[in-house]
N, C-alpha and C positions, 0 to 999 in steps of 0.2 A: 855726270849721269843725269839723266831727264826723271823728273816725279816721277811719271809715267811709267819708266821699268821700277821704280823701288813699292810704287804703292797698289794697293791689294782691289782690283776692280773691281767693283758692287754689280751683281746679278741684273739683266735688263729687266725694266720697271715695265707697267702696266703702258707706262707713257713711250718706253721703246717699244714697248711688241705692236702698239700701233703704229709708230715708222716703218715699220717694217712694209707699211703699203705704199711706201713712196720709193723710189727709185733709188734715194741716198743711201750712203753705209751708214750701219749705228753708229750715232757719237757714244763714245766711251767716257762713261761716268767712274770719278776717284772718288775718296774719301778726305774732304774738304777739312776738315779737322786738322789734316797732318799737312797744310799746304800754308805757307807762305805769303802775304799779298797781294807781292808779286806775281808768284807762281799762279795763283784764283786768276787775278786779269788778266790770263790768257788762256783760262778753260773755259772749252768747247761745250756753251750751255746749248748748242740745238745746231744743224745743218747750218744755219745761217748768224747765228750769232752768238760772241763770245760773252763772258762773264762781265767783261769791263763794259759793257753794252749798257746805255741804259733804258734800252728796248730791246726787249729779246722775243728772237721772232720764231716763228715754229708754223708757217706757212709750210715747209716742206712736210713737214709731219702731221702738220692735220689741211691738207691742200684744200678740202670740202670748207674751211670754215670762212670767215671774210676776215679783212684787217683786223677788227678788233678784238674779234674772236680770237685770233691766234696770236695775238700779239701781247706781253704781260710787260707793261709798262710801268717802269719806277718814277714817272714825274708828275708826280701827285703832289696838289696845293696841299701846304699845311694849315693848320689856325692861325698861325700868327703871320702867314702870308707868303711863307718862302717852299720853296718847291722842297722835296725829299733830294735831287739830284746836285742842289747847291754843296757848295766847300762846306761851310757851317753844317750842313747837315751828313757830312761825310762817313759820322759812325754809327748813325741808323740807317743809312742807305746799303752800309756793308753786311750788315746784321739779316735786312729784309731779304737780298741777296740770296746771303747765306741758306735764310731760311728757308727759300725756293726751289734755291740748286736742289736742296736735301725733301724739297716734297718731289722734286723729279724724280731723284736718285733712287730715294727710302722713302715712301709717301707713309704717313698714317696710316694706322689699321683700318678702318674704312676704306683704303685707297677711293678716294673722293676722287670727279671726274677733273681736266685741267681746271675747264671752263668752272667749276664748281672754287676752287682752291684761290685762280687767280682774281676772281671777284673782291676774296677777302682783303686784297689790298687797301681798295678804298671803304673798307667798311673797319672791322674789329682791328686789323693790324694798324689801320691809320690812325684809328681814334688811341690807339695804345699808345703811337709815335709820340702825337699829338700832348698827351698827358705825360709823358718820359719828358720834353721838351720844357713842359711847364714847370716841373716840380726836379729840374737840372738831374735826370738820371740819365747814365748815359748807354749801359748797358741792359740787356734782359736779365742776366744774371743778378743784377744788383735791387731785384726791384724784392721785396721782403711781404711781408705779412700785412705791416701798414702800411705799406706801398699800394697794397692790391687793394685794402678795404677802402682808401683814395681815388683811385682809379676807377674803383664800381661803383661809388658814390656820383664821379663827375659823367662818370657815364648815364647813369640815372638821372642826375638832375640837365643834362646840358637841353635847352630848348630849342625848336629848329623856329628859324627866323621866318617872321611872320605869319606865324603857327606857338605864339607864343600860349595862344588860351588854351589849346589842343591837350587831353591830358597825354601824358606818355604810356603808350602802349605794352603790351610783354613781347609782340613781335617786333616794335620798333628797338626795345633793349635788345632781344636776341639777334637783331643786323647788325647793329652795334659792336657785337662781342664779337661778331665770327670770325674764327679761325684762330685768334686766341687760344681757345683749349688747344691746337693742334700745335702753336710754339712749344706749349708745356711738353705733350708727348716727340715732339724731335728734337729736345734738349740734350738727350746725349748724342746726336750726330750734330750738333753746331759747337762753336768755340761759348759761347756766350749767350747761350741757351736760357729759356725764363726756369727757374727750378724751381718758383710753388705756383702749383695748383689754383686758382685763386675760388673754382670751382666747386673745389672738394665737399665743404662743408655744406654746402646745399645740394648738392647730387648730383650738378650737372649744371650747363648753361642755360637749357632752356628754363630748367628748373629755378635759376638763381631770377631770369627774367618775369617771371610768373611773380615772384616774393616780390623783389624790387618795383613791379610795374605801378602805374597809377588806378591804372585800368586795365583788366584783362581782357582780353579776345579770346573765346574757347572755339573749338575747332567748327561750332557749328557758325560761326559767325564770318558772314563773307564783309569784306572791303570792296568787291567790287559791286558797284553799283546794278541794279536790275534794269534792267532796259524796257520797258511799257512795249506795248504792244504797237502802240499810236507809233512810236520812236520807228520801230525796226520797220512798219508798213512804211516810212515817208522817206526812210532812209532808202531801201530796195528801190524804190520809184523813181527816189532822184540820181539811183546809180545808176541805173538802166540805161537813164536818159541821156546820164553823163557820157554813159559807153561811144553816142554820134564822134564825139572829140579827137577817136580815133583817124578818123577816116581826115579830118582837116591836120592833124600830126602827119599823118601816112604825106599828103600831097605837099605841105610844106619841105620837109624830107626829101620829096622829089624836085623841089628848084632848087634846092639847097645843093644837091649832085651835081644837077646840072650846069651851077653856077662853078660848080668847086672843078669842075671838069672843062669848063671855058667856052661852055656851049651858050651861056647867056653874060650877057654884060653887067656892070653895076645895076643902069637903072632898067633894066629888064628884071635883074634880079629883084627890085624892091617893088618892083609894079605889082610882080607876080606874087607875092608874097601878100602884099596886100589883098589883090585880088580873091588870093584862097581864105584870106581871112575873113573876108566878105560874103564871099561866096556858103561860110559855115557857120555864119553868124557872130563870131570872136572878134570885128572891128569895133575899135572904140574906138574911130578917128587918127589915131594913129598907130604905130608898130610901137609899143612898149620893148625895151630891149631883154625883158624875163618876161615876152608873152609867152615862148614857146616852153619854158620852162613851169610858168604857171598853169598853163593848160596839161601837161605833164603833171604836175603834182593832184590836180582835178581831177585827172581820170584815175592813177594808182588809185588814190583813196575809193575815187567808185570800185575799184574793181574788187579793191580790198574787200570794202561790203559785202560785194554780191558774192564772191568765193568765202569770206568766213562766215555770211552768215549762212550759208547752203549747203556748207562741211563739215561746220565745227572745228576745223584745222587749227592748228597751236599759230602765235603771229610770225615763230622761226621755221614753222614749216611752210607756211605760207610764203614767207621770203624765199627758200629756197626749192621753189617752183623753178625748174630751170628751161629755159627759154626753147620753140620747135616744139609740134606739138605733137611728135613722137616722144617726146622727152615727158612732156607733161601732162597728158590726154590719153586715152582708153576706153574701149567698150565691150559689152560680150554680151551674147544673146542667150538664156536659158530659155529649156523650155519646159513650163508648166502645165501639167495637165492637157496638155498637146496644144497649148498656147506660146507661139514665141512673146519673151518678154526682153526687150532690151535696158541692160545696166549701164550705165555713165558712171567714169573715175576719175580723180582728179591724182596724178603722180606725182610724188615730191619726197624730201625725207624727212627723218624726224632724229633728235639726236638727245630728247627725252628719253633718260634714263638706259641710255647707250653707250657704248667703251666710244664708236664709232658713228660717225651720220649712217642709217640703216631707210631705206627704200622700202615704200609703204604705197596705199592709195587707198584714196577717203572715195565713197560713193557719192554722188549727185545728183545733179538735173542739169539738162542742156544747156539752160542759159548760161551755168557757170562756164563750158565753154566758148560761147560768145564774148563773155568777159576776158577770157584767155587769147582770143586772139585779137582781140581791142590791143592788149597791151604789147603782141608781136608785131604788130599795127604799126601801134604809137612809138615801139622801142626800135624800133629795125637799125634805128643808127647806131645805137647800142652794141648792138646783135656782130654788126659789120666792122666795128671796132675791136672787136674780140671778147665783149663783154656775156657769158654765157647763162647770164641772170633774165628770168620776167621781171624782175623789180628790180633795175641795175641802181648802184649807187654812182657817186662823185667817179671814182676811180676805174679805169678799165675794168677791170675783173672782181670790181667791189659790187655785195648787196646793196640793197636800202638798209640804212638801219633804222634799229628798233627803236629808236625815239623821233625818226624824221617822219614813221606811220603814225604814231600821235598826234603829232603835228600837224599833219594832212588832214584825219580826221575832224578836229574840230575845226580847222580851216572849214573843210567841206559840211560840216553840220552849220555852221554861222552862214557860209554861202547860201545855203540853200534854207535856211531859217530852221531848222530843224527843232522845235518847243516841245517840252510837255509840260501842262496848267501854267501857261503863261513866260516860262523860263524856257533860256537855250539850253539845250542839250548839251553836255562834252560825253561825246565819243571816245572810247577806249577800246583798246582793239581785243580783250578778253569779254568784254561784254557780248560779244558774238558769240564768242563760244557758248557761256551761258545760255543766249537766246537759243541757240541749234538747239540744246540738248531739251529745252522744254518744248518747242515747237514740235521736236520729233515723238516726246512723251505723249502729249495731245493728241500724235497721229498714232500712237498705240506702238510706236520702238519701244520694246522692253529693253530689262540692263543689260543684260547681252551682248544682245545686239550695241550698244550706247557705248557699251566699252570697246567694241570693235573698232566703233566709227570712230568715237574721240582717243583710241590708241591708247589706253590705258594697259599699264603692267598688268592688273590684275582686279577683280572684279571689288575692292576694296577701294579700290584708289578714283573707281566710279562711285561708289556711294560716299565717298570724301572728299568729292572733286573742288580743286578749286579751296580748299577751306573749311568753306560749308558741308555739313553734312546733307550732300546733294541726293541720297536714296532717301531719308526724309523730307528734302523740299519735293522732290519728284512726287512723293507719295503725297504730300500737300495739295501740289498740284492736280494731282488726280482726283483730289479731295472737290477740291472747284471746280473743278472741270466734271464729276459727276454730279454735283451740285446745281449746275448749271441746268446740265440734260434733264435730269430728272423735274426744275423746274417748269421745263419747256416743255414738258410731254404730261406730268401731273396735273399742273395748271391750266393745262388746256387742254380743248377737246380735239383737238387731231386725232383723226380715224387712225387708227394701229392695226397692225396685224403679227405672226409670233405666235408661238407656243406661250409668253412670256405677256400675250397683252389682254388673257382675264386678271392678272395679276395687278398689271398699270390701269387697267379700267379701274379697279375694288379701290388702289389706293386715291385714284381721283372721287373718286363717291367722298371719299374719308376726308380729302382734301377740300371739297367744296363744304363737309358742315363743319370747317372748323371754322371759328374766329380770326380775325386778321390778326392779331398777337403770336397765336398758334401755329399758323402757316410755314412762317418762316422757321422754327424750331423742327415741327413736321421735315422740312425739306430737308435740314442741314442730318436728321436723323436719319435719314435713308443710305449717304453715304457709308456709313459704319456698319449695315448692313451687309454692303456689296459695292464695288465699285462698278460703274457706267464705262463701257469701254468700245469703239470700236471696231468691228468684225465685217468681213466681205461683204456677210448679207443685212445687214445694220447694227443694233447695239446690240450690248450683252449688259444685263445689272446682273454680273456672278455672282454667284454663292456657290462654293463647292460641292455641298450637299444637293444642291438642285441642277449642279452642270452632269449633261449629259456625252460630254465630250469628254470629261475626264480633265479639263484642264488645257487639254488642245485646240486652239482655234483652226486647226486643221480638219477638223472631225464633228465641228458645228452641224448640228439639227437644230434651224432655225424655226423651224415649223412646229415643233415637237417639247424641247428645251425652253423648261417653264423660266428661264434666265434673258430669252432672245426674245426683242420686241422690233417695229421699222414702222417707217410710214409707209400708210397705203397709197398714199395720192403719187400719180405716175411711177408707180411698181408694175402696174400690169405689164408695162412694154417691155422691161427691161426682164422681167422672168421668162415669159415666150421667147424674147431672143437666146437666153439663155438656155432653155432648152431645146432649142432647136438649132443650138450650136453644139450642146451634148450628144444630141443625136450624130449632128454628123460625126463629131470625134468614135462614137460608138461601132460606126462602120468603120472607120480609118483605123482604130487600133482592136479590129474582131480576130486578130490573132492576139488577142493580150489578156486573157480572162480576167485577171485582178483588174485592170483599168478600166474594164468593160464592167464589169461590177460595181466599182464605184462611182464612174458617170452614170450607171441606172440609180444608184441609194440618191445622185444628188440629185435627178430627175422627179424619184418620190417626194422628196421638200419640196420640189418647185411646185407639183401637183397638189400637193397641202396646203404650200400657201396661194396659190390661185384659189382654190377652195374657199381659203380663207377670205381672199379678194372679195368671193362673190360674193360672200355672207354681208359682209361690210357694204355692198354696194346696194343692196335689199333694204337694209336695215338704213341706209339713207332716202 
């Protein structure tokens, strides 16, 4: 009689009910406990591959993900140098196995995502091996009370090589351990389950990490490096540029056809290749045999720039840009206040914090498509191979991955010299992010909006983005950034106009009889009164009690609202135009009473602050 009819099927897991969008029937999950050696290597751990596998693949079940992604591979280097899949290492390999099948089957209470679970291989489960190996345990079960305080010790002290002065961090312990806690809670579904806790007495793992560390990281504290200003302008510039690389990929591409189709001969073929090299400036005397692959990895990384840093996009959402640019590209026109305004999107998915890859799109500007079609450009050969990626990898139907955009990056930062105070820059492709999300603060995107854009679960996970507590840096930010304003308008005498500019006048009186010591404290105190922000018709220093809007920039009396100040100098043109594009909207929408109403209230502004205009121009 087969296992199969004697034992009692387990309920389809989180990890079946997404199979369920592939074409295949469910594999049918037993309970591994009651089974045999034998009988294990030959169960059905996924569509395509059994237990005795020691790659087991689940491309049919999650078909959106690439190779590595979907693939949970047992041949991990050990310490002492022998892979987990060797002979010698035959009763941890069967254990880790074990441990697997049963996160498929019966996952932890969190049901954590695959991709979540199978990382822990090479991080807490390997270091565990790793330490069972040394100290001759062979099983989980056997490992006791002193076993663990062993094992948390060599975890604490072990240093990473060539980072020996580096103190050890609480989040580099907590990599360390992960997934560990999770042996403990599936111990009664494996034979040889870990049975203590090692965590217990300190509350938890991250907790145990925190005690043990050398140095803590608290959540306000980022690891990723901030990017200057100087960085992100010379980076955008030199991608832009990179984008021409295109158009010499596209033509190489095309002898390349022609040659493989038998319409050109050898040395036609090599003339002509030269030729377009020349012709696009990429000769260096002769044909390098990784030219065309080097000029490929040159442009990804430009394009990378210009789409992460114009989106904010995560670096997996960005990979899985998929190629045609109905696939990846979008527009839509609203219309405001009887003005058509046209939107640019960028399409792709995201699989942050999703059972499933889930379909999304980040907003833009133009040039990021430019960048989009550089790469349909430069990849066509790709494309025509069956590869259905903007950023194909090695293999037919494989991405880029996530360490060869690193790669690229500072390749492309050292090509292009890319410095700040003297030193090269390395590039990191979350650094992008970060830069979008300030760049867009400075242009007045609230959080909101910011969670939108960067796809955030929820408006918490924007003010903790990343680590850092980012609704405090933002607010920092704005700190300087009204810091700034308020120097450049208090400091000096630029003509103003505004309900808001007897106010900036009184504080420049104040500001010229102070003392040079005084000034700069002056300034930084202004801040804390109101932030500098701005608005359609120029800045706003709000203070609640003094806004007239109520809090909406939609509802701004710039003329009026002791908060709103602007320059005068070439305002005149741009308010006549304005109102006299009011006008016409006023006959266009005279069946609309509300809207006709509210183009006359914004008419009155204009009228005040012309007013204002003319005061100011008397008075000079």
């Amino acid at each position: 009689m087969k296992y199969e009819e004697v034992l009692e099927l387990i309920e389809p897991t989180t990890y079946q009910i997404t199979s369920l969008q592939s074409k295949h029937a469910l594999v049918k999950f037993v309970d591994i406990k009651k089974l045999s050696n034998g009988e294990k290597r030959r169960l059905q751990v996924s569509v395509n591959s059994l237990y005795e596998d020691n790659q087991w693949s689940f491309h049919s079940e999650f078909p959106d993900n690439n190779d590595s992604e979907a693939t949970l591979s047992f041949e991990i280097k050990l310490s002492d140098g022998t892979l987990l899949t060797e002979n010698s290492n035959e009763i941890y390999l069967e254990q880790l196995k074990d441990f697997y099948y049963t996160m498929l089957t019966d996952p932890v209470s969190s049901r954590p995502k695959f991709s979540t679970y199978k990382r822990a291989i090479n991080r807490g489960i390997k270091f565990l091996v790793c330490y069972m190996k040394q100290a001759r345990i062979r099983t989980f079960s056997d490992i006791d009370k002193h076993d663990a305080e062993n094992y948390l010790a060599y975890v604490a002290t072990t240093r990473i090589k060539s980072k020996e002065q580096e103190p050890i961090t609480n989040r580099t312990l907590a990599s360390r351990v992960e997934g560990v806690d999770w042996l403990f809670e599936q111990e009664p579904k494996m034979k040889n389950g870990l049975t203590f806790n090692m965590f217990e007495e300190y509350g938890g793992r991250i907790k145990w990490s925190r005690i043990a560390a050398e140095k803590v990281l608290g959540r306000t504290e980022s690891r990723t490096i901030e990017m200057p200003d100087e960085v992100a302008k010379k980076a955008i510039e030199c991608a832009i540029s990179d984008l021409k690389i295109a158009d010499c990929l596209f033509d190489i591409y095309k002898i390349d056809k022609k040659y493989k189709n038998k319409e050109l001969g050898y040395q036609d073929w090599v003339c002509f290749r030269e030729e377009a090299y020349r012709n696009h400036g990429y000769w260096s005397g002769r044909i390098e045999r990784q030219k065309r692959g080097t000029l490929e990895c040159q442009l990804s990384a430009a394009c990378y720039v210009i789409i992460a840093l114009l989106t904010g996009m995560r670096l997996h959402e960005i990979l899985n840009i998929q190629y045609g640019n109905a696939n990846n590209w979008c527009s839509e026109q609203l219309e405001i206040d009887g003005s058509l305004l046209n939107l640019y999107f960028v399409k792709s998915k995201t699989t942050k914090l999703e059972a499933k890859p889930t379909r999304y799109q980040w907003q833009t500007v133009p040039i990021v498509k430019t960048a989009l079609e550089a790469l349909e450009k430069a990849h066509e050969r790709y494309h025509d191979d069956g590869n259905p990626w903007l950023f194909p990898g090695v293999k037919s139907t494989a991405r880029l991955g996530k360490g060869s955009v690193g790669h690229r990056l500072k390749i492309f930062s050292a090509r292009h010299d890319i410095k700040f105070k003297g030193e090269l820059w390395s590039l990191a492709s979350h650094q992008f992010r970060k830069k979008f999300a300030r760049i867009m603060v400075r242009q007045g995107l609230g959080l909101k909006a910011l969670q939108d854009q960067l796809k955030h679960f929820d408006i918490e996970m924007t003010k903790l983005y990343g680590d850092p507590n980012l609704y405090a840096e933002l607010q920092a930010e704005k700190f300087i950034l009204s810091e700034e304003l308020m120097e450049e308008f208090v400091g000096s005498q630029v003509p103003i106009i505004g309900g808001g500019a007897d106010e900036i006048n009184q504080l420049r009186k104040e500001f010229l009889g102070m003392a040079k010591k005084d000034r700069l404290k002056f300034l930084k105190s202004l801040p804390s009164q109101g932030l500098v922000e701005q608005t359609d018709d120029g800045l706003c220093f709000y203070r609640a009690k003094k806004a007239l809007c109520g809090g909406d920039k939609s509802n701004c009396r710039p003329a009026d609202c002791n908060n709103s100040f602007m320059v005068s100098t070439g305002k005149k043109k741009t308010l006549i135009y304005r109102k006299m594009e009011n006008d016409r909207l006023i006959k266009y929408f005279k069946g609309k009473p509300f809207k006709v109403a509210y183009l006359k209230e914004r008419n009155k502004e204009i009228d005040k602050l012309l007013n204002q205009l003319k005061l100011v121009e008397v008075a000079q």
